[in-house]
N, C-alpha and C positions, 0 to 999 in steps of 0.2 A: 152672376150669382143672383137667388131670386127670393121669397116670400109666400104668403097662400094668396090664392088667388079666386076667382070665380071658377065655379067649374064648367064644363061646355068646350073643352080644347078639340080643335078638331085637328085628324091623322090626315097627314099625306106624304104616301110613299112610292117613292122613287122606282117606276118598274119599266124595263128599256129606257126611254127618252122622254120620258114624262110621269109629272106626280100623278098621283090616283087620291082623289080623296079617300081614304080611308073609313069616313064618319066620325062623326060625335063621340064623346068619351068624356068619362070624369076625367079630371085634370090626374096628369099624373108625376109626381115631381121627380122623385128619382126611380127609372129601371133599372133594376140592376145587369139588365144586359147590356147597357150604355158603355159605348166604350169611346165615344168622341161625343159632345156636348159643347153647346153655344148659342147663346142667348143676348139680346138687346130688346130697346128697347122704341117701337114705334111712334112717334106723335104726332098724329095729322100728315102722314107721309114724310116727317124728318128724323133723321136717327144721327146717333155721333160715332164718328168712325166707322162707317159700315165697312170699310176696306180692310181694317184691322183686325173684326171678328172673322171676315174671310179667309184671310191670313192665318189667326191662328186656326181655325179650324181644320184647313187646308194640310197644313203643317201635321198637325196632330194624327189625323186622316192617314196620309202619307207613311205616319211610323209604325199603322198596324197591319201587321200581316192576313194577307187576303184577304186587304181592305182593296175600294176602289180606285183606280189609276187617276191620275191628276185629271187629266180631259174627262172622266166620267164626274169629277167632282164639280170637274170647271162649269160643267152642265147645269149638273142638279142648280148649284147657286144660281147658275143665271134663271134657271124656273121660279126657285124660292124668291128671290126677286122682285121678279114679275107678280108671284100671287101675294104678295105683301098686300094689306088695304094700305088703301094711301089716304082714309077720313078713319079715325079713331083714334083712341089706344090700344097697343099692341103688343106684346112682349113673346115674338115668338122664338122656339128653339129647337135649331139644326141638328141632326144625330146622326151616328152612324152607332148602328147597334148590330148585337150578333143574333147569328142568324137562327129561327126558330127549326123543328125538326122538317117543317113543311118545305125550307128554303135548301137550295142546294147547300151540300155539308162545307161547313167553314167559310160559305159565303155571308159579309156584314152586310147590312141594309143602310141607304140613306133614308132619312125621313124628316122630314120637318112637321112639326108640332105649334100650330096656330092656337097661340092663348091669348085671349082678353089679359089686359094688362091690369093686376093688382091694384090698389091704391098706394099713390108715392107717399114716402115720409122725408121729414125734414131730418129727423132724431132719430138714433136708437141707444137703448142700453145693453150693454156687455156682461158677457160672465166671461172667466178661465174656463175654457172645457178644459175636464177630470183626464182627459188624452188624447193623442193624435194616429189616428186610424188611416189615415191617407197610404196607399197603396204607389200611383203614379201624381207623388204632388203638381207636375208640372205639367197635366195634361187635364181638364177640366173633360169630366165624365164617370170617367170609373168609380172614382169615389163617392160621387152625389149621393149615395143611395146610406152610407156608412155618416157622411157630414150631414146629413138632413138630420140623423138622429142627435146629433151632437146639439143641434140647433130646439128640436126639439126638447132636449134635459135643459138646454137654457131656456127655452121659455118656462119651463116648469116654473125654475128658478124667479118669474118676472124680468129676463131678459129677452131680447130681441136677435142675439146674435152671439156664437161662441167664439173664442179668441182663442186660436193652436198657438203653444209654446211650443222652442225646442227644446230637448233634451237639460239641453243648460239652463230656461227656463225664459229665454227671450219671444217676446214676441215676433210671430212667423207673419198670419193671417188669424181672418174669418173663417167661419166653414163656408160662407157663403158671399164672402166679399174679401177686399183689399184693406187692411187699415194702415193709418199715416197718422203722425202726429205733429205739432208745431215746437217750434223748441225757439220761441222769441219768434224771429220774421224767419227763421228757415223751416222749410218745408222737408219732414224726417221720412224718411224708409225703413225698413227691414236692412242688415247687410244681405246684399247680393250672393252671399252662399247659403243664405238661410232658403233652402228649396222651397216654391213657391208657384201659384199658378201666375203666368204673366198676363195680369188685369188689363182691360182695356184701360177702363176708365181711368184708372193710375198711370196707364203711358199716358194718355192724354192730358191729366193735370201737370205731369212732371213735364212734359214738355211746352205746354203754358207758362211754367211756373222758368222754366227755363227763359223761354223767348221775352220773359218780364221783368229776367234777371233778378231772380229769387233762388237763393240757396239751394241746393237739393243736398240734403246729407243721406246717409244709411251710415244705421250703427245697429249694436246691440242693445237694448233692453229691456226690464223686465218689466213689466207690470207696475208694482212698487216704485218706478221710477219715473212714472208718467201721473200722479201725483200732482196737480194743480197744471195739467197741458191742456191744450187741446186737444182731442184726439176725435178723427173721421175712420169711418167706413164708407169705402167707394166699393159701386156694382154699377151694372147695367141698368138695373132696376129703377133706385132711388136719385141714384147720381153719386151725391154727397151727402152724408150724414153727421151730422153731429152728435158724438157719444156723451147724454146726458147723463148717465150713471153707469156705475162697474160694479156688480154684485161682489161682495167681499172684496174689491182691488181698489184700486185708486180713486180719487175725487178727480175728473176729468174738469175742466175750465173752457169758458167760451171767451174770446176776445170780441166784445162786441162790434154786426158786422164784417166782417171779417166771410162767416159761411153764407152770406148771399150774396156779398160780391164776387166769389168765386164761383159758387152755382149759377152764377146770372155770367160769368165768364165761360163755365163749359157749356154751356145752352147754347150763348152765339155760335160755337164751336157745331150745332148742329148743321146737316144738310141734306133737303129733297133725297127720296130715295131716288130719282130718275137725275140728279145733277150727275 
C-alpha cells in the first residue's frame, strides 16, 4: 500500500521474454485497468520479504482468467528482479492489467512500474471512511483506483489514511495499509473473517511477534474502543506507523519506545535483493 510520490515512474512492459522500457510517465497510482498489483519497498538493494510479495502476486495473477500461466509469471519476476537498482530508494510495482484495444482481445499485460520511493514517515493520522468500496478485498489491484479516493476525502479531512469498517462497524483495514493495535503487550488483528487484503508487512510482524512469543490476538472492534491504544498502520511503504490522531474517533496512545524497537526489529528482517 503506498502514498504521493515524485513523479518520473518509468514503464516496463513485459512483451515475449523480455521487459521493454516503455518511458517516462507521471506517476500513476491507481489504473483502473489494474487487475493484480504489488508493491515493496527498495533500499540500497535490501527489501523485506521479497518472496512473499512474489507469492501473493503470483497467487492472485493465477485467479484471473486469461491471465498469464505460472512459467510466464515465473519469468517476468525473474526479469523484474534483475532490473531492480540495487543503490537508492525504490518503491516499485508489479501489475498485470487488461488489456488495451491495441492488445490481442481479453489478453492481461505484465508490467512493472519503477517509482522513486516517496518519503518514509514514522506517524500517521486516521479518519473513518464514510464507506467501503472494495470490490475484490482480497486481491490488492482492482480496487486501488476506488481506495485512493477514500484516502484522498481523508486527507481533506487533515488525515493521512482511511480506516474501512465492516458493516457491524469494526475495524477491517486501511485503504492503503494493514492496521493493528496493542491491547497491554499483546499484539491485536482484525478477526480472520473480517475480508481483507493479506498484508505482507503484517505476516512479517505477526510472525516476529510470534517467534518472540508475544500474543497475537484478532477480535472485533470498533473504533470507539481503541480509545487510549496503540494503534499502527503497516505497508510496504512506511513500514510501521504510529497513529497519532483519529479524526472524530478515538485518542490513540503511544507506549514509549515501543515503535522503534519494533521498526528497528522489521529492518534486521531485511535482505540483498541477490541473497
Amino acid at each position: 500500500m503506498s502514498a504521493e510520490r515524485p513523479r518520473g515512474d518509468v514503464l516496463h512492459v513485459w512483451q515475449g521474454d523480455e521487459l521493454s522500457t516503455g518511458g517516462s510517465e507521471a506517476g500513476v497510482e491507481a489504473d483502473p485497468r489494474l487487475l493484480v498489483a504489488d508493491s515493496w519497498l527498495v533500499d540500497d538493494g535490501s527489501v523485506l520479504a521479497l518472496d512473499v510479495h512474489r507469492d501473493r502476486f503470483a497467487g492472485s495473477v493465477a485467479g484471473v482468467p486469461a491471465g498469464p500461466d505460472a512459467d510466464e509469471v515465473s519469468a517476468f519476476w525473474a526479469a523484474t528482479v534483475a532490473t531492480l537498482p540495487r543503490t537508492g530508494a525504490w518503491f516499485p510495482r508489479v501489475e498485470l492489467v487488461a488489456g488495451d484495444a491495441g492488445d490481442r482481445p481479453g489478453r492481461a499485460r505484465l508490467q512493472l512500474r519503477l517509482r522513486p520511493a516517496p518519503p518514509r514517515r514514522r506517524s500517521a493520522v486516521l479518519a473513518t471512511a464514510a464507506r467501503d468500496p472494495r470490490t475484490q478485498p482480497t486481491v490488492k489491484g482492482p480496487d486501488l483506483a476506488t481506495l485512493g479516493s477514500l484516502v484522498a476525502e481523508a486527507r481533506a479531512r487533515g488525515a493521512d489514511e482511511a480506516v474501512l469498517l465492516s458493516p457491524e462497524g469494526h475495524v477491517v483495514e486501511g485503504a492503503w495499509s494493514s492496521i493493528v493495535w496493542w491491547r497491554g503487550d499483546a499484539l491485536c488483528l482484525p478477526a480472520d473473517d473480517l475480508p481483507r487484503l493479506p498484508g505482507v508487512t503484517v505476516r512479517s510482524l505477526t510472525t516476529l511477534a510470534a517467534v518472540l512469543g508475544v500474543d497475537v490476538l484478532h477480535d472485533r472492534t470498533r473504533p470507539d474502543e481503541l480509545d487510549g491504544f496503540e494503534v499502527w498502520s503497516l505497508g510496504a511503504l512506511h513500514g510501521i506507523r504510529i497513529a497519532t490522531g483519529w479524526i472524530d474517533g478515538p485518542a490513540p496512545a503511544e507506549e514509549p519506545g515501543r515503535l522503534a524497537l519494533w521498526r528497528a526489529r522489521l529492518d534486521r528482517l531485511r535482505r540483498p535483493i541477490d541473497a
